[in-house]
C-alpha positions as CSV (number, residue, x, y, z in Angstrom):
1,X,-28.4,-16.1,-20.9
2,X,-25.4,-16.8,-18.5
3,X,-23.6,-14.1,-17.0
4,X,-20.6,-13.9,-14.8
5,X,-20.4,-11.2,-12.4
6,X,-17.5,-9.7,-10.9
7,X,-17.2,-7.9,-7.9
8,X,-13.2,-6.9,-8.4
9,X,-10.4,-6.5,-5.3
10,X,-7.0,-7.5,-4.7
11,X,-7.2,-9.8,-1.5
12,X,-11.2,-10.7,-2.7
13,X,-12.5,-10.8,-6.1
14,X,-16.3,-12.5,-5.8
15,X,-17.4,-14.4,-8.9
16,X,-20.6,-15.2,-9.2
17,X,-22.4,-16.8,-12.2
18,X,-26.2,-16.8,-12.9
19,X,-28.6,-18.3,-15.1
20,X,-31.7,-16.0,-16.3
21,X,-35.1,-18.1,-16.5
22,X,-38.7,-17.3,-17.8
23,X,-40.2,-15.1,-15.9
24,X,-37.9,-12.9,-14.7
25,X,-35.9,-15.1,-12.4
26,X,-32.5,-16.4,-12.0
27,X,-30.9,-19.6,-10.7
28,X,-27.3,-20.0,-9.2
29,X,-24.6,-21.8,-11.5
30,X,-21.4,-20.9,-9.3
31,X,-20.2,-18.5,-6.9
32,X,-16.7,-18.4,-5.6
33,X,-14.2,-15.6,-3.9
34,X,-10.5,-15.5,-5.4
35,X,-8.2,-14.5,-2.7
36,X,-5.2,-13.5,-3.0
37,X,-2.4,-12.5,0.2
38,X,-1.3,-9.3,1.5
39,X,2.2,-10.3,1.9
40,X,2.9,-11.2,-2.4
41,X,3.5,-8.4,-4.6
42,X,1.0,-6.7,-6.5
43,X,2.3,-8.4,-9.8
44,X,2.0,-12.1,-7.7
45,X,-1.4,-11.1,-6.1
46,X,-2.7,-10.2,-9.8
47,X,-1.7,-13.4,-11.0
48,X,-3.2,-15.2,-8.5
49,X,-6.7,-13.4,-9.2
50,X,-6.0,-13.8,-13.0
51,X,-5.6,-17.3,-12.6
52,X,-9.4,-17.7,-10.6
53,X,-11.1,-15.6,-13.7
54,X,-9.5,-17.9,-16.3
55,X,-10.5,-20.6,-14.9
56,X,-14.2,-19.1,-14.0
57,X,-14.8,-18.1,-17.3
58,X,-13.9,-21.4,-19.0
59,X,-15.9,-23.8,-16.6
60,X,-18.7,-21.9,-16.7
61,X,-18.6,-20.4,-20.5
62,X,-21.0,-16.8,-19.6
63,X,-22.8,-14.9,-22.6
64,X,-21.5,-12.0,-20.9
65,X,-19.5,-10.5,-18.0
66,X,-20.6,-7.6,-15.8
67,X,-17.8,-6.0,-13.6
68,X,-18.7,-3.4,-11.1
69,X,-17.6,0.2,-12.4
70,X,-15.1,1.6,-10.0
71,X,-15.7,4.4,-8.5
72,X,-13.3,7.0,-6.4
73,X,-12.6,6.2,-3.0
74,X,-10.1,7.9,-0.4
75,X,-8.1,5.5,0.1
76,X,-5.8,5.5,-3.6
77,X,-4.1,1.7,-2.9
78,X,-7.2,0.2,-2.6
79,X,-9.1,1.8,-6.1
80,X,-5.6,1.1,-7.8
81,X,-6.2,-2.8,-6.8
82,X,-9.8,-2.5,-7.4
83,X,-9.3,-0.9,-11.1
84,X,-6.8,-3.5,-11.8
85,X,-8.9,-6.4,-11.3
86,X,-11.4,-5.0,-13.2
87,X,-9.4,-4.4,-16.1
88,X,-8.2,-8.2,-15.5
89,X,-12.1,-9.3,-15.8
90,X,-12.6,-6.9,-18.8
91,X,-9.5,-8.7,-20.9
92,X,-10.0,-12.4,-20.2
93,X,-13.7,-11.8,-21.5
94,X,-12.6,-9.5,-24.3
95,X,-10.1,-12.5,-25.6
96,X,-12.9,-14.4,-26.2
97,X,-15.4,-11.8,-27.0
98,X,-17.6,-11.7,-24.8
99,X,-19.4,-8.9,-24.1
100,X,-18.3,-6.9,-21.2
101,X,-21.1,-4.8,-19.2
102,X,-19.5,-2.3,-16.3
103,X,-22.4,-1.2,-13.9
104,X,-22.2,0.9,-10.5
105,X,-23.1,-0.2,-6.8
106,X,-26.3,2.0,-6.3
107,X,-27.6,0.3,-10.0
108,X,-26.8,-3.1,-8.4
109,X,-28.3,-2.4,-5.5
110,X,-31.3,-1.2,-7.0
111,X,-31.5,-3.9,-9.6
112,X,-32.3,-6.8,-6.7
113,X,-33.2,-4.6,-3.7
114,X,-35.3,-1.6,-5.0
115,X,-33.2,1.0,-3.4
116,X,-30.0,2.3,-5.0
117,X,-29.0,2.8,-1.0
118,X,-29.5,-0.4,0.1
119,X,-27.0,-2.2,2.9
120,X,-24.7,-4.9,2.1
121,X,-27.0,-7.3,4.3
122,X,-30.2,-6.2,2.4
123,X,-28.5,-7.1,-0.9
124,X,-27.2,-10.6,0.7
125,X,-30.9,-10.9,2.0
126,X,-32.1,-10.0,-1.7
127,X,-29.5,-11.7,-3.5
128,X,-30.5,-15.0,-1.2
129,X,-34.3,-14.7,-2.3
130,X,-34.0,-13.8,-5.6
131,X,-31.5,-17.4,-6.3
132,X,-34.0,-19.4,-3.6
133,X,-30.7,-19.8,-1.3
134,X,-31.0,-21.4,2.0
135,X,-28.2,-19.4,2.8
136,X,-26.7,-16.0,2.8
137,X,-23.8,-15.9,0.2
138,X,-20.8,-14.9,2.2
139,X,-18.5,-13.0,2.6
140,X,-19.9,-9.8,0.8
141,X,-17.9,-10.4,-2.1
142,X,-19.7,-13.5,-3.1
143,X,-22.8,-11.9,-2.8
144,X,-21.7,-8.9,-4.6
145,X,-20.9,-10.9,-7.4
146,X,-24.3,-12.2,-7.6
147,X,-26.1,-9.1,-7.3
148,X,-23.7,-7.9,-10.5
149,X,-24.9,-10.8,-12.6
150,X,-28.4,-10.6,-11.8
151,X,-28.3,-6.7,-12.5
152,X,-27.1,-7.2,-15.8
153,X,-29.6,-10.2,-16.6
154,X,-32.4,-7.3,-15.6
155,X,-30.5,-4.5,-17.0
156,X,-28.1,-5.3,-19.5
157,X,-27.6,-1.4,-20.2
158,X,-24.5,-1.1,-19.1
159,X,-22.7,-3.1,-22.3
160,X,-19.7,-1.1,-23.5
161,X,-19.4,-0.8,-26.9
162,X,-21.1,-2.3,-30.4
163,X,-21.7,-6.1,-30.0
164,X,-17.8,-8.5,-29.8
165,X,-18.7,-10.4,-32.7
166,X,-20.4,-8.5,-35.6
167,X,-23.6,-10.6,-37.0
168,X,-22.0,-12.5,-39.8
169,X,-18.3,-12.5,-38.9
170,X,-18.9,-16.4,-38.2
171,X,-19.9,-18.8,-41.0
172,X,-23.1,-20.9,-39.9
173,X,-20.7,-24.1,-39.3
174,X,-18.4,-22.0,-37.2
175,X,-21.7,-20.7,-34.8
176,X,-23.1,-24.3,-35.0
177,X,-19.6,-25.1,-33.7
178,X,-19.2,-22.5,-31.1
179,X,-22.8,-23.4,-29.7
180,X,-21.9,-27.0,-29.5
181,X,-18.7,-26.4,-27.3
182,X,-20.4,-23.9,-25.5
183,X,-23.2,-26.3,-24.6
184,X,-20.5,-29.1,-23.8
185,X,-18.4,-27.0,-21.4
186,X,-21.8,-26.4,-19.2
187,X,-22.7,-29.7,-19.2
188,X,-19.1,-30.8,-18.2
C-alpha cells in the first residue's frame, strides 16, 4: 500500500509518501514541503499549494491519503488556512477516489513514537528510524507528513466513509487497466 500524508498549512504543507513492507515496516518514496508566501492572497497562496498536491498525487499515484484532522487552535487565521488545505488534500484525492483517512496529532504521534504526547523532535527522531533515514526530515512539516502516512499504514482507522469505488463498479478490463497505469506512473 502507498499512502500520501499530508500535514496541511498555508505557508507549509508537508507531503510525505510511504511505502508499507512485510513486516510491519515502511520505506520512503517522497517527501516534499509546498510553500507558499505570506505576501499573495489567500486565493493565490491556495493555488500555489493546490498546484504541489496535484502534482504529488499524480507522480506518486497513493492507495490512500491521510490528512491530519484539524483541531481548534487560538489563533482563528491560522486553523482557517490549516482547514483549507486540508479540504484541498481531501478533493484532489476524492476526484480520483481515493480513499481519504483524517487522523489527529496525539494518534500520529502515538502511531510511530508510543506516546500520544510526544515532541516534534521525538517524532522526527522516530519518523528517521522507522524509514532507516540518515537524516532528520526537516523542517517539521516534512516530518509530519511522514509520521501521517505511516500512522495510517499502521492504523488505517481513520477512513471516512464506505470504500471510493464500490467492489464491482469497474469491469475486470477496466481494474486490469487501472493497475497497469498505476504501476507505470510509479515506475516513471
Amino acid at each position: 500500500m502507498r499512502v500520501l500524508g499530508v500535514d496541511p498549512g498555508l505557508t507549509r504543507c508537508g507531503l510525505g509518501v510511504v511505502d508499507s513492507l512485510p513486516g510491519r515496516r515502511a520505506a520512503l518514496v517522497h517527501v516534499s514541503v509546498a510553500r507558499s508566501e505570506a505576501g499573495l492572497g489567500v486565493d493565490q497562496r491556495l493555488l500555489v499549494i493546490e498546484r504541489a498536491l496535484e502534482e504529488c498525487i499524480e507522480e506518486h499515484a497513493p492507495d490512500a491519503v491521510a490528512v491530519e484532522r484539524v483541531f481548534a487552535q487560538q489563533n482563528v487565521s491560522t486553523v482557517m488556512g490549516t482547514a483549507q488545505v486540508a479540504g484541498l488534500a481531501m478533493v484532489a484525492a476524492a476526484r480520483r477516489r481515493i480513499p481519504v483517512a483524517l487522523h489527529t496529532p496525539s494518534e500520529v504521534k502515538a502511531a510511530v513514537t508510543g506516546s500520544g504526547r510526544a515532541d516534534k523532535a521525538q517524532v522526527q527522531t522516530m519518523v528517521a528510524r522507522l524509514l532507516g533515514l540518515a537524516e532528520l526530515p526537516r523542517p517539521a512539516d516534512a516530518a509530519d507528513a511522514l509520521a501521517l502516512a505511516i500512522c495510517h499504514l499502521w492504523r488505517p482507522a481513520g477512513t471516512l466513509g464506505a470504500p471510493q469505488r464500490e467492489p464491482g463498479a469497474l469491469t475486470t478490463a477496466q481494474q486490469q487497466w487501472a493497475a497497469a497505469e498505476q504501476a507505470a506512473r510509479r515506475r516513471a
